[in-house]
C-alpha positions in Angstrom: 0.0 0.0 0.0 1.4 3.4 -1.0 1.6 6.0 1.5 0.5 9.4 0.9 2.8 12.4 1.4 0.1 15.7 0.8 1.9 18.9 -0.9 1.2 22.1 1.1 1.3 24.5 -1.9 -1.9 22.8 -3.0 -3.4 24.3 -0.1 -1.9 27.8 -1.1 -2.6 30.4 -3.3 0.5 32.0 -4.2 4.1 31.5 -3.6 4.0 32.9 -0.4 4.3 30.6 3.1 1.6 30.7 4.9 1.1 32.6 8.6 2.1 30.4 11.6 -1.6 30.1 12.4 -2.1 29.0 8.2 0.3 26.2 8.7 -1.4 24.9 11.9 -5.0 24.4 10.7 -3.2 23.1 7.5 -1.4 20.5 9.6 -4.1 19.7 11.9 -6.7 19.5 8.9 -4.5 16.6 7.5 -3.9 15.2 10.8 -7.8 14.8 11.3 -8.5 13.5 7.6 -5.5 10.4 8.1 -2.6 11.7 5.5 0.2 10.3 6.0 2.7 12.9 5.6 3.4 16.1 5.0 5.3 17.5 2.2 6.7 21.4 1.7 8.2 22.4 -1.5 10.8 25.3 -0.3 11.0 27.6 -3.0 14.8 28.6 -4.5 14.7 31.9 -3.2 13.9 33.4 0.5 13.1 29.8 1.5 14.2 31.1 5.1 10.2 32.6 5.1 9.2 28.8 5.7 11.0 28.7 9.0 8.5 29.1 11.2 5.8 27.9 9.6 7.5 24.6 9.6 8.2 24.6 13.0 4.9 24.9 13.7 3.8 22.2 11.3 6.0 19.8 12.9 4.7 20.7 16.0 1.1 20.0 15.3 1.2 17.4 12.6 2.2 13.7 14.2 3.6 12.4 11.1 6.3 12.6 9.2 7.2 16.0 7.4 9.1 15.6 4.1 11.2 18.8 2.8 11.2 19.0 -1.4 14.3 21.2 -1.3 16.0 22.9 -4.7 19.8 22.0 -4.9 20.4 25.6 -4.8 22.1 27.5 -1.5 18.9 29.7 0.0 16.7 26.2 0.8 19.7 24.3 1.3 20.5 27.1 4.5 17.2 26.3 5.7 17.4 22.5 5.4 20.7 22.7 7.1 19.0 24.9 10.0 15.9 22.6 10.4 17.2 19.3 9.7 13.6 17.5 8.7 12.9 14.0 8.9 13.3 13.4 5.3 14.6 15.7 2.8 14.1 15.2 -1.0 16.6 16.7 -3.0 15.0 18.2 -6.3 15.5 20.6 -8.8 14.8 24.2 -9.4 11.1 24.1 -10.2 10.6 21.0 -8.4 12.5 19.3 -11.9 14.4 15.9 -11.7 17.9 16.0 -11.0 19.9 15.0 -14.0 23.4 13.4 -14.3 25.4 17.0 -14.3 23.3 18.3 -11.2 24.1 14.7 -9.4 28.2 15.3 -10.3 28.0 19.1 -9.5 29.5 20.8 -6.7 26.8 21.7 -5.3 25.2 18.6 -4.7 28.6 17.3 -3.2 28.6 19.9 -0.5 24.9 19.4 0.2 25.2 15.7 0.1 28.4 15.6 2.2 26.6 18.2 4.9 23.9 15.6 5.1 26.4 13.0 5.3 27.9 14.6 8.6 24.8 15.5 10.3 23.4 12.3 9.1 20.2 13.2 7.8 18.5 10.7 6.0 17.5 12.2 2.5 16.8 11.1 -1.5 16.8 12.4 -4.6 14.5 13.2 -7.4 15.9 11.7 -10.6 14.3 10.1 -13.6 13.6 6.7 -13.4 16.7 5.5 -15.5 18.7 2.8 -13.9 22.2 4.6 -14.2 20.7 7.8 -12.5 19.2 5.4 -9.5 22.7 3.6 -9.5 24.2 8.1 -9.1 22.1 8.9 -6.4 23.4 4.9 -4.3 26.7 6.5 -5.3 25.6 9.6 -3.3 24.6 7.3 -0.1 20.8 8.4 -0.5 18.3 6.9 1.3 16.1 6.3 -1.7 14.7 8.1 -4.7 11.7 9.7 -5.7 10.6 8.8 -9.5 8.7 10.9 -11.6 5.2 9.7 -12.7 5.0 12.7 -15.1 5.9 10.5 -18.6 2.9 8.1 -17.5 0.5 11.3 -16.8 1.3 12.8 -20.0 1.5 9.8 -22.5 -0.4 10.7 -26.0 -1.5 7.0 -26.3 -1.8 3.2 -25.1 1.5 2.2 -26.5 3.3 5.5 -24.6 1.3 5.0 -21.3 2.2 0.8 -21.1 6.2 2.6 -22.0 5.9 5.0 -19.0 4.6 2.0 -16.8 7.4 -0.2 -17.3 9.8 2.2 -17.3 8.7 3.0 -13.8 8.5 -0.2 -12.9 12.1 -1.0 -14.1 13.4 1.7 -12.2 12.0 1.2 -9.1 13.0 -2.5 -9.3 16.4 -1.1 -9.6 16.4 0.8 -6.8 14.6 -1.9 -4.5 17.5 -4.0 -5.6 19.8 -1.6 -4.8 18.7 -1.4 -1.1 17.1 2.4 -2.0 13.4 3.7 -0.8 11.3 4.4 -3.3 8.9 7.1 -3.7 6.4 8.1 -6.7 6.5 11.9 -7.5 3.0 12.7 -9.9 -0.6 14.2 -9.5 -1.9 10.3 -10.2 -5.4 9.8 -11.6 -7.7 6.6 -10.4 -6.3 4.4 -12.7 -2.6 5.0 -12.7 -3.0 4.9 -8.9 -4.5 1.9 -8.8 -2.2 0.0 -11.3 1.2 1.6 -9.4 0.2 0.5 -6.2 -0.6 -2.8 -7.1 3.0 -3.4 -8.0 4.1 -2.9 -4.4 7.3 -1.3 -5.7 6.6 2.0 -4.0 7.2 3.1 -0.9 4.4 6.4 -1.0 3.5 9.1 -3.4 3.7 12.8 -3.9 0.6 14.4 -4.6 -1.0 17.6 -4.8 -3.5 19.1 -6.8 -4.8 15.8 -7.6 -5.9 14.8 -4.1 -7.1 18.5 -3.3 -9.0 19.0 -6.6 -10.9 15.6 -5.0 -11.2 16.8 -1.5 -13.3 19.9 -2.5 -15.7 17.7 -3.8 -15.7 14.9 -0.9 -13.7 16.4 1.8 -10.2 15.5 2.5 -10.9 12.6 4.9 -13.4 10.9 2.2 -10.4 11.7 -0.4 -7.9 9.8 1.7 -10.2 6.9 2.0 -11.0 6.8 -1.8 -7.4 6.5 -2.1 -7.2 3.8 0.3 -9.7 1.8 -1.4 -7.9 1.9 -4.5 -4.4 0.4 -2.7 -6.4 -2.3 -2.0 -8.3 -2.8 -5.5 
């Protein structure tokens, strides 16, 4: 069964963080409906504005909060300040990491700051075995695949592609001893079919799950999505 790690922005409007108070009834709103854990996207500039709010987050919401953080130096301060249960290293615009951003300098330092204060964390990349076999190299905990060639496939023939490209890749990783999460605003279907494979560890959503909620509620949403792990 896939968990499910709800995107804060998709509660937002705007790029700003929300007030202290914001971030509270956020948390405890997806506390009360059964998500399984937050996730904040820091944006690449003045990502020290999130501070707070994620203090208080953490302090209200029982379950694990994941950090989507940039490979850039702003949110990388604040990751470094905060140290979050789980960081997931992404790129600017929340776009997988590709073989130059894994080999950069920058991802060194942040990767060997993480490896001092060890703080668990993975990385967004493609799902392309060589990429999965970069971020072992790095000592990440796991990755986090894109589901965004499965969303977007123009036919059959591309979507069944995407699928076991996915799979292939997270078999690698699994191999590989690596946690593997699902990054993509999943529809019924593709849900359903990806969690029956049991190769992922929990998902990424967004829009996807809020767009839902405002028609059943979050709780009712969750549950929805529950149903379909099991179907």
């Amino acid at each position: 069964m896939m968990n499910v790690a709800l995107r804060l922005d998709g509660f937002l409007h705007g790029s700003a963080p929300p007030t202290p108070a914001q971030a509270a009834r956020i948390a405890a709103t997806a506390a009360l409906a059964g998500v399984d854990s937050l996730a904040v996207l820091l944006p690449a500039t003045d990502a020290s504005g999130w501070k707070v709010p994620l203090e208080r987050i953490r302090e209200v919401f029982d379950g694990p909060v994941l950090v989507i953080c940039p490979l850039l130096d702003d949110p990388l301060r604040l990751v470094h300040d905060i140290r979050p249960e789980l960081t997931v290293f992404t790129g600017d615009g929340f776009l997988p990491l590709d073989r130059d951003d894994l080999a950069g300098p920058v991802a060194r330092d942040a990767v060997q700051a993480m490896r001092t204060s060890r703080a668990p964390f993975v990385v967004h990349v493609p799902a392309i075995v060589s990429l999965i076999k970069a971020a072992r190299q790095l000592e990440a905990e796991g990755v986090l695949l894109p589901a965004a060639p499965l969303l977007y496939a123009d036919d059959t023939a591309q979507a069944v592609a995407a699928m076991e490209e996915l799979e292939t890749g997270a078999l690698a990783a699994s191999k590989l001893g690596l946690r593997v999460f699902l990054d993509g605003e999943l529809d019924r279907a593709s849900w359903g079919a990806l969690s029956r494979l049991d190769l992922f560890e929990g998902a990424v959503v967004g829009s996807s799950l809020i767009d839902r909620a405002l028609l059943l509620g979050l709780g009712p949403a969750m549950t929805e999505l529950r149903m379909l792990n099991l179907h």
